[in-house]
The first five atom37 places (N, CA, C, CB, O) and aatype in JSON, in Angstrom:
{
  "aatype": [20, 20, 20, 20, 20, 20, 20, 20, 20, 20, 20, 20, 20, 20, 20, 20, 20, 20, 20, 20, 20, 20, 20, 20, 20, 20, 20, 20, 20, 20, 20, 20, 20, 20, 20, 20, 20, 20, 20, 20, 20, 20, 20, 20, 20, 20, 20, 20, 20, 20, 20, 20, 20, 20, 20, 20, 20, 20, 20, 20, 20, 20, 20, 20, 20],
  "atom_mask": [
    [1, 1, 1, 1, 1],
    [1, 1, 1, 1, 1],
    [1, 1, 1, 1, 1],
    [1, 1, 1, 1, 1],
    [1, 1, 1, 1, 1],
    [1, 1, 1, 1, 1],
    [1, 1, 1, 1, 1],
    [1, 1, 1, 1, 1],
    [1, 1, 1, 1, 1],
    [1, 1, 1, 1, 1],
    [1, 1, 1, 1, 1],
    [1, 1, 1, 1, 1],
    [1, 1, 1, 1, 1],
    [1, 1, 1, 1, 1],
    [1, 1, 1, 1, 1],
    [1, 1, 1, 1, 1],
    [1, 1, 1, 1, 1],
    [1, 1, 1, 1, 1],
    [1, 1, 1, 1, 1],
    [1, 1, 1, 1, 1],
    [1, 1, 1, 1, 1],
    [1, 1, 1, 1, 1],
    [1, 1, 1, 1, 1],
    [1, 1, 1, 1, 1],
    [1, 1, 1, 1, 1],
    [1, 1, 1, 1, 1],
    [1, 1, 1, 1, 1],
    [1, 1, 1, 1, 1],
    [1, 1, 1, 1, 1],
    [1, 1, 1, 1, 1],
    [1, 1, 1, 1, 1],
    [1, 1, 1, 1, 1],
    [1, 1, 1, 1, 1],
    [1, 1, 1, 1, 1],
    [1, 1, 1, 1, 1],
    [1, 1, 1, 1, 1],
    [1, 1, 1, 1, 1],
    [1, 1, 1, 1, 1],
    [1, 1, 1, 1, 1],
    [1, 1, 1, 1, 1],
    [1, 1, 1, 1, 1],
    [1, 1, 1, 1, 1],
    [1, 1, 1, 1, 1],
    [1, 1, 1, 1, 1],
    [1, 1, 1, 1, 1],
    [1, 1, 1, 1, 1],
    [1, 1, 1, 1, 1],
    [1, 1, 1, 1, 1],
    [1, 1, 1, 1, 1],
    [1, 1, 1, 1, 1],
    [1, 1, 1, 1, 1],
    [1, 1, 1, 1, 1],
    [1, 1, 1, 1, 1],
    [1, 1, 1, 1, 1],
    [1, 1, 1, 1, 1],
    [1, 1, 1, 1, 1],
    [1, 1, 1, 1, 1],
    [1, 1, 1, 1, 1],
    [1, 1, 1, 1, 1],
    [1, 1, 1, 1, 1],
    [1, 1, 1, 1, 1],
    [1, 1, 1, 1, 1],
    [1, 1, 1, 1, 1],
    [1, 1, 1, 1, 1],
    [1, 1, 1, 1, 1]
  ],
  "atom_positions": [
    [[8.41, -18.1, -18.45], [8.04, -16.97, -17.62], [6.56, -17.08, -17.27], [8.35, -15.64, -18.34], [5.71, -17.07, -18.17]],
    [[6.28, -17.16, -16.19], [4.85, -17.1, -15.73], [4.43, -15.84, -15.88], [4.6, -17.51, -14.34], [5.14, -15.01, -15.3]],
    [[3.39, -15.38, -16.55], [2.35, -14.16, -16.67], [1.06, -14.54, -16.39], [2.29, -13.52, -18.05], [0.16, -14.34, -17.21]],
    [[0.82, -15.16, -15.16], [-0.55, -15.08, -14.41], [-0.7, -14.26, -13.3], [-0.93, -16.3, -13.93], [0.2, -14.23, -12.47]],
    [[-1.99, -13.4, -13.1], [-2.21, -12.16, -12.95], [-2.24, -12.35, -11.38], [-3.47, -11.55, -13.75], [-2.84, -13.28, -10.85]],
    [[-1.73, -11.67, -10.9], [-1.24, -12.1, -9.06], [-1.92, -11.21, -8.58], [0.5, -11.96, -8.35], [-2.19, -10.46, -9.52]],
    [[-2.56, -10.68, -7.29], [-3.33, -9.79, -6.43], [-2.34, -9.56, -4.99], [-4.94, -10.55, -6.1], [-2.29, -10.41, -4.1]],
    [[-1.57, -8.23, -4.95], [-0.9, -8.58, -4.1], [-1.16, -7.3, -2.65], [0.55, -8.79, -4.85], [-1.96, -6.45, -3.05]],
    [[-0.85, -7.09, -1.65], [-1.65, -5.93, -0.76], [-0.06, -5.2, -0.08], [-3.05, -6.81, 0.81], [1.0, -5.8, 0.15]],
    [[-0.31, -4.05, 0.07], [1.46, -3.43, 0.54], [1.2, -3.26, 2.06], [2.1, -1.54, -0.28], [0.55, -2.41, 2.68]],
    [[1.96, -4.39, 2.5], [1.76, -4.81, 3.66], [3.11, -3.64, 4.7], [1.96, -6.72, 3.57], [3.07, -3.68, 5.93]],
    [[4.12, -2.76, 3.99], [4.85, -1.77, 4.57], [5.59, -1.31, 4.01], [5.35, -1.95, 5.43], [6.45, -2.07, 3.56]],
    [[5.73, 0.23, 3.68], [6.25, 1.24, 2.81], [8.11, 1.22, 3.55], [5.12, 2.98, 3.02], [7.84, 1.15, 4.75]],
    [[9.15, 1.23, 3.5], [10.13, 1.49, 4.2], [10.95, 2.08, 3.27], [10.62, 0.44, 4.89], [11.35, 1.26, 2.45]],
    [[11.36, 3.21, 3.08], [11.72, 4.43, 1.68], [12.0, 4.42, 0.49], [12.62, 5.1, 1.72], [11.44, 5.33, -0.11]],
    [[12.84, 3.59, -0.32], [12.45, 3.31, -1.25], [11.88, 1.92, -2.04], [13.17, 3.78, -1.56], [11.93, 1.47, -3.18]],
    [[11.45, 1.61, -1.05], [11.07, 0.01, -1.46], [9.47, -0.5, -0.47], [12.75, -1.22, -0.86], [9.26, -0.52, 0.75]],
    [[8.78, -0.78, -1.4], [7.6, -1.98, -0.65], [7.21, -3.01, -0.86], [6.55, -1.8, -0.53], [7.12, -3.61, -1.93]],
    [[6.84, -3.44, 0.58], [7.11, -5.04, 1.04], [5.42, -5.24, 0.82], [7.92, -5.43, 3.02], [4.55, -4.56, 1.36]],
    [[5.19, -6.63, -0.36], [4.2, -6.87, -0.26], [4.1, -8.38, -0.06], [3.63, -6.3, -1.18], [5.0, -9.22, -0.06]],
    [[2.7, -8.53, 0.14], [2.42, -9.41, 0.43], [1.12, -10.39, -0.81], [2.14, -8.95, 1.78], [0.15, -9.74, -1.2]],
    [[1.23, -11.46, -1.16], [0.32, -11.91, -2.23], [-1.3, -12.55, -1.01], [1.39, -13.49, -3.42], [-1.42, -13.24, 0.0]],
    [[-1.96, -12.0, -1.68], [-3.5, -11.64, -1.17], [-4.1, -13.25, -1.0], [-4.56, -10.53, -2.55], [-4.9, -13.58, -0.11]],
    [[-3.43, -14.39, -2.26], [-4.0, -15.84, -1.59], [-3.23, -16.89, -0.89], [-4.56, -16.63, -2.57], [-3.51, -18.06, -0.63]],
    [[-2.05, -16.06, -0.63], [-1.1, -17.29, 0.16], [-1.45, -16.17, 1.78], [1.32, -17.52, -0.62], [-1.24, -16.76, 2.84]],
    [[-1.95, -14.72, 1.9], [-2.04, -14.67, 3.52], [-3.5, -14.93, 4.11], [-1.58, -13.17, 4.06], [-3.7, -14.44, 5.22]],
    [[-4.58, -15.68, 3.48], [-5.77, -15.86, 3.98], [-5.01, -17.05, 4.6], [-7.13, -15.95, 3.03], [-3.99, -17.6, 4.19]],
    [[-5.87, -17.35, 5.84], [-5.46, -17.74, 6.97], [-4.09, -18.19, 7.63], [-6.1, -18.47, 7.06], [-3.93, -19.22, 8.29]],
    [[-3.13, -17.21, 7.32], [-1.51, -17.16, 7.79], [-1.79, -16.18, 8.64], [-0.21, -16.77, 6.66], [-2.75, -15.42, 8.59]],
    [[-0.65, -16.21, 9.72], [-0.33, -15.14, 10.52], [0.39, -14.2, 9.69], [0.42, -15.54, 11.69], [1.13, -14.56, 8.77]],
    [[0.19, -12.95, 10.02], [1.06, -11.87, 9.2], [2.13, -11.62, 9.41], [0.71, -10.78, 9.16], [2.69, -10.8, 8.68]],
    [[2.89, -12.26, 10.58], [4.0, -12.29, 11.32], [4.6, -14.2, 10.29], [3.47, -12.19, 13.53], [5.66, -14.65, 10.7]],
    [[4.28, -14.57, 9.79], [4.66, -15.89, 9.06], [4.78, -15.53, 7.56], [3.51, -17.12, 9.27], [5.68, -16.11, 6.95]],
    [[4.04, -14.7, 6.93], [3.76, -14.58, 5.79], [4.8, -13.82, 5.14], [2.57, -14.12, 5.7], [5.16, -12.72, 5.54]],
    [[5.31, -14.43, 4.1], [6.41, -14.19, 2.85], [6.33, -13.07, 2.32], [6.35, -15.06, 1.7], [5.57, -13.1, 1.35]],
    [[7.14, -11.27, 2.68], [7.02, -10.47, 2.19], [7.66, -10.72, 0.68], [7.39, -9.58, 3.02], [8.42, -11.67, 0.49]],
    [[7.26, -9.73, -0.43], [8.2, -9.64, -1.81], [8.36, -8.45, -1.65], [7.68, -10.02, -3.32], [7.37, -7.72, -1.62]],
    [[9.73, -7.91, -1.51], [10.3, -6.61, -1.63], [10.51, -6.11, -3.04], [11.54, -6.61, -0.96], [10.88, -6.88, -3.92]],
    [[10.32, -5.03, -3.26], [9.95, -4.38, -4.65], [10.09, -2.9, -4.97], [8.57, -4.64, -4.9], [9.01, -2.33, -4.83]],
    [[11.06, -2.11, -5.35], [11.49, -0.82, -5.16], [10.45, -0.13, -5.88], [12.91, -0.53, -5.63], [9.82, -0.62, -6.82]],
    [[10.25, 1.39, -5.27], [8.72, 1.52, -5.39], [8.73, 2.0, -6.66], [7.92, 2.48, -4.34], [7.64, 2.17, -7.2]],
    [[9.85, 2.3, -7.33], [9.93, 2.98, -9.01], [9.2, 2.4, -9.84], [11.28, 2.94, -9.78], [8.57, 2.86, -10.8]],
    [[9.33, 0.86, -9.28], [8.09, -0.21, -10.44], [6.55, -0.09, -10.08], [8.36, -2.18, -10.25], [5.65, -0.7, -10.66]],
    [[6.36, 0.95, -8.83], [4.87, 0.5, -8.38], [4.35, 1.74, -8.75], [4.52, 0.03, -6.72], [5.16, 2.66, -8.89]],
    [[3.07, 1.96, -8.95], [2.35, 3.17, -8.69], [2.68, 4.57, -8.13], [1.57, 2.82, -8.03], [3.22, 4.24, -7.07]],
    [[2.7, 5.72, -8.14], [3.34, 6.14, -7.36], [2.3, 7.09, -6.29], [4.45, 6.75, -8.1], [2.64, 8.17, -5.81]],
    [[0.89, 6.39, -6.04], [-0.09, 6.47, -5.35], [0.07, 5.34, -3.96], [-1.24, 6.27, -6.34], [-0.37, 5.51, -2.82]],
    [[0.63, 4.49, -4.36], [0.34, 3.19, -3.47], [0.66, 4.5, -1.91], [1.86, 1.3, -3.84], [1.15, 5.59, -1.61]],
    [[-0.09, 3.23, -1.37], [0.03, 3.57, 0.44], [0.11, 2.11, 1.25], [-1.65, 4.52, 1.15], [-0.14, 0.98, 0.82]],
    [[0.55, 2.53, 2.57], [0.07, 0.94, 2.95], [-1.4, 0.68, 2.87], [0.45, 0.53, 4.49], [-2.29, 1.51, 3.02]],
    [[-1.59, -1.07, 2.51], [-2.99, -1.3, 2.63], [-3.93, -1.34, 1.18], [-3.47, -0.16, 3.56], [-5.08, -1.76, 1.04]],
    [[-2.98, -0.72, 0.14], [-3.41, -0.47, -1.48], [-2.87, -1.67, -1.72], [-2.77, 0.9, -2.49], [-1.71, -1.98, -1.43]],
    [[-3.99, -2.66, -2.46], [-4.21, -3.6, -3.08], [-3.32, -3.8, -5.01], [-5.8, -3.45, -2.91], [-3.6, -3.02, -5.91]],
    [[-2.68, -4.56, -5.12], [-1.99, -4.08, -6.75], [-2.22, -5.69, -7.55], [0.27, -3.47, -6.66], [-1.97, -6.84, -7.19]],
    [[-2.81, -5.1, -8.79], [-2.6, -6.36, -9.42], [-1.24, -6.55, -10.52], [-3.95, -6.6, -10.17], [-0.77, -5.86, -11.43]],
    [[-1.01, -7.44, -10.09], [0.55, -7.6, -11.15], [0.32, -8.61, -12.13], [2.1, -8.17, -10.28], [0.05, -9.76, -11.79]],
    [[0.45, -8.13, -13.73], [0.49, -8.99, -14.92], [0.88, -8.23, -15.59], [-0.57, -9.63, -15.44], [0.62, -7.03, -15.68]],
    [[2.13, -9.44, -16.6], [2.6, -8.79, -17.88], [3.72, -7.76, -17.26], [1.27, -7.98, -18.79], [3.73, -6.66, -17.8]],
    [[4.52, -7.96, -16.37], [5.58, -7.74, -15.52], [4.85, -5.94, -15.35], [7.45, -8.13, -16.32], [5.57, -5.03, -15.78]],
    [[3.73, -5.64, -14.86], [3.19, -4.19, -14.48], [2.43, -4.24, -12.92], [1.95, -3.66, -15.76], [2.22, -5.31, -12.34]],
    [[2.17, -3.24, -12.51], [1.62, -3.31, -11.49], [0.78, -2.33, -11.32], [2.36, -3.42, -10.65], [1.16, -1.18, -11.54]],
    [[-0.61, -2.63, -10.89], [-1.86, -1.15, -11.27], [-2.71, -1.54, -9.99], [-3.13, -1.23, -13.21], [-3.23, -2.64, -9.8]],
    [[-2.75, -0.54, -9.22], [-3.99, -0.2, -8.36], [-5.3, -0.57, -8.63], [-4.12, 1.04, -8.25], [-5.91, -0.26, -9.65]],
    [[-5.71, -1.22, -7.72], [-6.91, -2.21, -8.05], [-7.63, -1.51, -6.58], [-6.5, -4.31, -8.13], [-7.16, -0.99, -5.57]],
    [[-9.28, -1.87, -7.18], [-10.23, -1.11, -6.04], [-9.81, 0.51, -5.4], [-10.2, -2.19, -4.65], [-10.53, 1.05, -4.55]]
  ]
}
């Protein structure tokens, strides 16, 4: 099991689930190319918005900046 600490940005809320995106595979990708991870929002924060940054380690996910 990989537990290295990922930086990922919620690239779109759609009701119960958000689509993110990992913060070093979309520097210089089109955002229209780039690999959403869908993720039901029960596991996320329940602050997130689009555009809220999350770091994921140790299978958690916490609002960063």
């Amino acid at each position: 099991m990989d537990m290295t600490r990922r930086i990922y940005k919620v690239h779109r809320i759609d009701g119960d689930y958000a689509y993110l995106l990992q913060e070093d595979k979309i520097n210089g990708v089109e955002l229209d190319e780039a690999e959403e991870k869908c993720v039901a929002r029960a596991l996320l924060p329940a602050e997130i918005a689009e555009g809220s940054r999350l770091s994921y380690e140790c299978m958690q996910y916490e609002i960063i900046d």
